[in-house]
C-alpha positions as CSV (number, residue, x, y, z in Angstrom):
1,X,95.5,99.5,121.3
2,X,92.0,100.6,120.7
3,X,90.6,100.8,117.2
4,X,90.1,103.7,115.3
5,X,87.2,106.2,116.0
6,X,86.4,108.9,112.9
7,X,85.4,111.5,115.3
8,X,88.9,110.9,117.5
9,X,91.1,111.4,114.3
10,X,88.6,114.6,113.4
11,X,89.6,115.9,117.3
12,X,93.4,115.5,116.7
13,X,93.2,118.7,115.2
14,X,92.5,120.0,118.7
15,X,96.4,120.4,119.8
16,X,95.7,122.6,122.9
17,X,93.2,119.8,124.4
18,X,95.7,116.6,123.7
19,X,98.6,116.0,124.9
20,X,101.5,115.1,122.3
21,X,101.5,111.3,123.4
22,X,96.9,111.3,123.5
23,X,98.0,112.5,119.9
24,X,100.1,109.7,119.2
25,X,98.0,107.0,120.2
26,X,94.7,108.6,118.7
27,X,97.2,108.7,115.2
28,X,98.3,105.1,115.9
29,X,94.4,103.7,116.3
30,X,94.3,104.7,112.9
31,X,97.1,102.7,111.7
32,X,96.4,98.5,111.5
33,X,99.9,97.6,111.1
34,X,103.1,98.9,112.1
35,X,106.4,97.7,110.9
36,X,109.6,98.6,112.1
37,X,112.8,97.7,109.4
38,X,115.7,97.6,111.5
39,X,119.2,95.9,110.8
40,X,122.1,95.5,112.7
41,X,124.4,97.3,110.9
42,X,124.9,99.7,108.1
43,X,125.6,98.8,104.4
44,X,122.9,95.9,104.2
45,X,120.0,97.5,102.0
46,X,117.7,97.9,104.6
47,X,116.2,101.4,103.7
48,X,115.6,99.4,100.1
49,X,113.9,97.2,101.4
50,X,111.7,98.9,103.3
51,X,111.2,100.8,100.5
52,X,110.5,98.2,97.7
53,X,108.4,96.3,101.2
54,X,106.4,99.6,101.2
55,X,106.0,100.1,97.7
56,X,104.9,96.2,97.2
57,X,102.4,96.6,100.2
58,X,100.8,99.8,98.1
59,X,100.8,98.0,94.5
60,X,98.6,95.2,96.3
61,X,95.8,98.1,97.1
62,X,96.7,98.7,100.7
63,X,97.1,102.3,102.5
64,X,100.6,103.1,103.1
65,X,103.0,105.0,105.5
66,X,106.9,105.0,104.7
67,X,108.5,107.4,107.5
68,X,112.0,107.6,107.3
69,X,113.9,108.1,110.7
70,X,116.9,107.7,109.9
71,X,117.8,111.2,111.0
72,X,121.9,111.1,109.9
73,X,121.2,109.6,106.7
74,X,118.0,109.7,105.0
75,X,117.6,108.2,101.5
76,X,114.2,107.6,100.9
77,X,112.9,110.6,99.2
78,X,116.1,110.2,96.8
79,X,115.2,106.4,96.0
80,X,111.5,107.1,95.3
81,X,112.4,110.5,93.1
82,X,110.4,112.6,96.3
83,X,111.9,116.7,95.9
84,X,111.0,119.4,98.0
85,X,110.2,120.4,101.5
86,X,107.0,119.2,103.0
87,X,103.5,121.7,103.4
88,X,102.1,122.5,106.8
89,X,98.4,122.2,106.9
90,X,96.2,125.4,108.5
91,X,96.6,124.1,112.1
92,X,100.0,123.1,111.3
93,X,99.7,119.2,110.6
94,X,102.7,118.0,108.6
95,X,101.5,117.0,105.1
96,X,103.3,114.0,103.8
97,X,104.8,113.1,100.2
98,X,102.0,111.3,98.2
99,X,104.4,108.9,95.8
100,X,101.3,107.2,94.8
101,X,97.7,108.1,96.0
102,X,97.8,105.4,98.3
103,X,101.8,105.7,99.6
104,X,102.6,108.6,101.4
105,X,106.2,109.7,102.4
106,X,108.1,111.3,105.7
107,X,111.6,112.1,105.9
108,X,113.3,114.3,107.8
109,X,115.1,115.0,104.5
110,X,112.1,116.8,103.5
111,X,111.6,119.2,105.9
112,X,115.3,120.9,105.2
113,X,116.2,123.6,103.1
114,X,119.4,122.5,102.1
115,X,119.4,118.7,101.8
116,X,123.2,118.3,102.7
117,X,122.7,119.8,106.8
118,X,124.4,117.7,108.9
119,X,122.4,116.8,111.7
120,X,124.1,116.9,114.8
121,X,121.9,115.8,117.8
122,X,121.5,113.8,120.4
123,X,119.0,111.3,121.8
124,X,116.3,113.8,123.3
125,X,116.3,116.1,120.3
126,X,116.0,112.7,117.6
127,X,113.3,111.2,120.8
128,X,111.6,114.7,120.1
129,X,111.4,114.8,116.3
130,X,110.4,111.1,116.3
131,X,107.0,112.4,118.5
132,X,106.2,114.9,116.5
133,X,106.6,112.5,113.3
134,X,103.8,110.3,114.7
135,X,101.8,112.7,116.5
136,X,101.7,116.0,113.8
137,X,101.3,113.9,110.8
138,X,98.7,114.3,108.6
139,X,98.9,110.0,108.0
140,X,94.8,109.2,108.1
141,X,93.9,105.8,108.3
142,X,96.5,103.4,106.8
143,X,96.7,99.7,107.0
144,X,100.7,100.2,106.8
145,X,103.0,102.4,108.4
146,X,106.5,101.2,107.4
147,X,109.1,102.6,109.3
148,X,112.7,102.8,108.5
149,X,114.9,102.9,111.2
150,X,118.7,103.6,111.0
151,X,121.1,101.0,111.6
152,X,122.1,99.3,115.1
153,X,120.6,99.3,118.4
154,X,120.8,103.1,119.3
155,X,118.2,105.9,120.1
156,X,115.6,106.1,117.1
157,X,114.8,102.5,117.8
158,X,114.6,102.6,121.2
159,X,112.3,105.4,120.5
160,X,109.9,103.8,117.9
161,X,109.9,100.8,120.5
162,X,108.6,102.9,123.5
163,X,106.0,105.1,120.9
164,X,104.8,102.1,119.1
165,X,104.4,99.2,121.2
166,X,102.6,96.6,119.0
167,X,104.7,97.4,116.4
168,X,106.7,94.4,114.3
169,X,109.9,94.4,113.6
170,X,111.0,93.5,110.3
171,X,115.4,92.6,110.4
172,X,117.2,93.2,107.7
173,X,121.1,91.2,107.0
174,X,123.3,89.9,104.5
175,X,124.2,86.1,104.6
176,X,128.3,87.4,105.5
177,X,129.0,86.6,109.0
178,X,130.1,89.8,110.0
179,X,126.4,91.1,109.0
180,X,125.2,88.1,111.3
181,X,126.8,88.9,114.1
182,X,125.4,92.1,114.1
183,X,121.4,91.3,113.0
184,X,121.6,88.6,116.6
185,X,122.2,91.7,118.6
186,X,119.6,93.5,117.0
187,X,117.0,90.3,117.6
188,X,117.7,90.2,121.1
189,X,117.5,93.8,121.5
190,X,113.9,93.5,119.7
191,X,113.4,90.7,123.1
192,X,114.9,93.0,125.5
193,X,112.2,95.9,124.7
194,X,109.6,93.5,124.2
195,X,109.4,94.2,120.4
196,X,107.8,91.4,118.5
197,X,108.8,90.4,115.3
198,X,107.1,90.1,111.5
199,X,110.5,88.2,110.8
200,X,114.0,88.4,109.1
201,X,114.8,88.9,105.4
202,X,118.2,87.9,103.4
203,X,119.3,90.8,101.5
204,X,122.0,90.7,98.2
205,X,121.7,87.1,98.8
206,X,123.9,86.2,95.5
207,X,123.7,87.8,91.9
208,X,121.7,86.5,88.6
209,X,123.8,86.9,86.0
210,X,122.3,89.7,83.4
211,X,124.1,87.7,80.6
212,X,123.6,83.9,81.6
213,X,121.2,83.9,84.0
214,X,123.5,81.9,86.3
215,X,123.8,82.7,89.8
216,X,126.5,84.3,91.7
217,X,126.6,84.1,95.9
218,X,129.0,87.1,96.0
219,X,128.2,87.2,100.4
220,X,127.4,83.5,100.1
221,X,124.0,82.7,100.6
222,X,121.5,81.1,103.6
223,X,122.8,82.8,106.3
224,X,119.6,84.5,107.1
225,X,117.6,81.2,107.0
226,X,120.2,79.5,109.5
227,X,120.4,82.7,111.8
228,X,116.6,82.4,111.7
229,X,116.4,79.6,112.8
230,X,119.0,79.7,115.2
231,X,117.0,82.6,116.7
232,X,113.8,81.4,116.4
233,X,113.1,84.6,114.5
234,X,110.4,83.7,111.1
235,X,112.0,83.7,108.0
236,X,110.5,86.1,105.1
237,X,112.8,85.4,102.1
238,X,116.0,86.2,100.2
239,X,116.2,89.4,98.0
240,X,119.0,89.0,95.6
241,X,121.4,91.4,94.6
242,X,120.2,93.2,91.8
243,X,122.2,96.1,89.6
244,X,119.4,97.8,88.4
245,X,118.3,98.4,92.3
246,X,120.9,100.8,92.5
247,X,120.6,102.2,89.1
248,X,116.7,103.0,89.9
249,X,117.7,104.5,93.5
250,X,119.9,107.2,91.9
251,X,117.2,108.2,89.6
252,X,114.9,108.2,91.9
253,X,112.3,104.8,90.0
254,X,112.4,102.1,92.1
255,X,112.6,98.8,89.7
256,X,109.2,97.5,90.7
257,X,107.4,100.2,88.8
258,X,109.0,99.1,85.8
259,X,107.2,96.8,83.3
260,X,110.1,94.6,83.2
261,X,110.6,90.8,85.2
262,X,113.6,90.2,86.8
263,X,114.2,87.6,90.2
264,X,114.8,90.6,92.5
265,X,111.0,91.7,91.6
266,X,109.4,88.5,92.1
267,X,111.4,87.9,95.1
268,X,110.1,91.1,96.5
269,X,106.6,90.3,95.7
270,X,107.2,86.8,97.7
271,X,108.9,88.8,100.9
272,X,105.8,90.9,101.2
273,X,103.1,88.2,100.6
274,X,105.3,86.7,103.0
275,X,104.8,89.1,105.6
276,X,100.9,89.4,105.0
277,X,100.7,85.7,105.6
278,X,102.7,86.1,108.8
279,X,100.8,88.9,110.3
280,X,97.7,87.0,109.4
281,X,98.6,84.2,111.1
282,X,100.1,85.8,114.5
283,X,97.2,88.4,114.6
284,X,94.4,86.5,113.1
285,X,93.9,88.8,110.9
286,X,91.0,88.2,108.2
287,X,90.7,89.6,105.0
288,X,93.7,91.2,104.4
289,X,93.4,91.2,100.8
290,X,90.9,92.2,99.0
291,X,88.3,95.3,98.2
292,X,87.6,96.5,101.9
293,X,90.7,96.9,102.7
294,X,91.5,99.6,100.6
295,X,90.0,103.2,102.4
């Protein structure tokens, strides 16, 4: 994909001379990395994680996306405390949450009324609102776009797969078998479309015992790392279970912007400098931390 050009993101503007998928790809040349968080079933933490992946990302300095497609369930702007529905710009450009001045928010939550609409569609409709997420965003230049894709192996993946072709995908399990069985499907469905991979991370991989400090593997633990290896998928790291998660996703204050240390933090700061070193070694990236990468 070509790089970004200031006066093709100033032309985006011009709807009625690009085509929706020109304005995709002139939104995407503005984007450095793209990573899809996938899993390959429900109940595993995986909008968490992209979450607390995309909130890590911005704490580091970078410019970043968090877009939200799960269409039948979104819980992003409840975890990060986001209300309201999103502003248009004059020529109509969706405007997204800014959490943070460099961390800005898309959900399909926030562009309803009433929060509790069921929506009932099929795969065109969600193919169609997926376009118009990428190509009438309002996202400028970012070095992240982190998107959050619903569980399985179903429509809104297949539709961020064909959109965003040298995009990563990030899979999300828990170390249970059951969870397992479902995240190999989901790798070689990643094969199948020819979507590449930043790795696989280990979610509620055992409890730390508030009290003693002692640790608990309440869905047994390694699983990830074996299946990783198994699959020949990289391994990012294991994010413990962690109460206070849950506690700071129903108030809407995500535990990393809290002044206090717990093994769940630090383990989410390793996942993500995990990832960073990954995409710097596949993509020969250089510089990715540092002053000039922040816009």
């Amino acid at each position: 994909m070509k790089s970004c050009d200031p006066k093709d993101c100033e032309s985006c503007g011009e709807k009625q001379k690009k085509s929706k998928e020109d304005l995709i790809q002139c939104k995407l040349a503005c984007i450095k990395h793209k990573l899809i968080v996938m899993s390959g079933k429900g109940g595993v933490g995986k909008s968490s994680v992209a979450t607390y992946l995309a909130l890590a990302l911005a704490q580091k300095g970078f410019e970043v996306g968090l877009l939200d497609i799960d269409l039948h369930g979104p819980s992003i702007p409840k975890m990060l405390g986001l209300h309201g529905v999103l502003n248009l710009t004059a020529d109509q450009k969706i405007v997204p949450h800014a959490y943070r001045p460099n961390l800005k928010v898309v959900s399909i939550e926030s562009m309803l009324e009433d929060t509790d609409t069921a929506m009932i569609w099929r795969g065109p409709l969600k193919h169609g609102v997926i376009k118009q997420f990428l190509a009438e965003c309002d996202w400028g230049r970012l070095d992240f776009l982190v998107v959050d894709c619903p569980p399985g192996t179903g429509d809104e993946p297949l539709s961020i797969a064909k959109l965003i072709p040298d995009a990563k995908a990030v899979i999300v399990t828990t170390p249970q078998e059951v969870a397992l069985a479902d995240v190999r499907k989901s790798i070689n469905f990643c094969r199948k479309v020819d979507l590449k991979f930043a790795g696989l991370v280990e979610n509620m991989s055992g409890l730390y015992c508030p009290h003693c400090q002692g640790f608990v593997p309440i869905f047994s633990t390694g699983g990830g790392r074996k299946t990783s290896d198994l699959m020949k998928v990289p391994f990012l790291g294991s994010l413990p279970f962690d109460p206070a998660v849950v506690e700071g996703g129903d108030r809407g204050r995500p535990v990393l912007e809290d002044d206090t240390s717990s093994p769940f933090k630090k383990a989410v700061l390793e996942f993500a400098e995990t990832v960073l070193r990954n995409l710097e070694e596949t993509e020969g990236s250089h510089a990715m931390v540092g002053d000039e990468t922040v816009h």
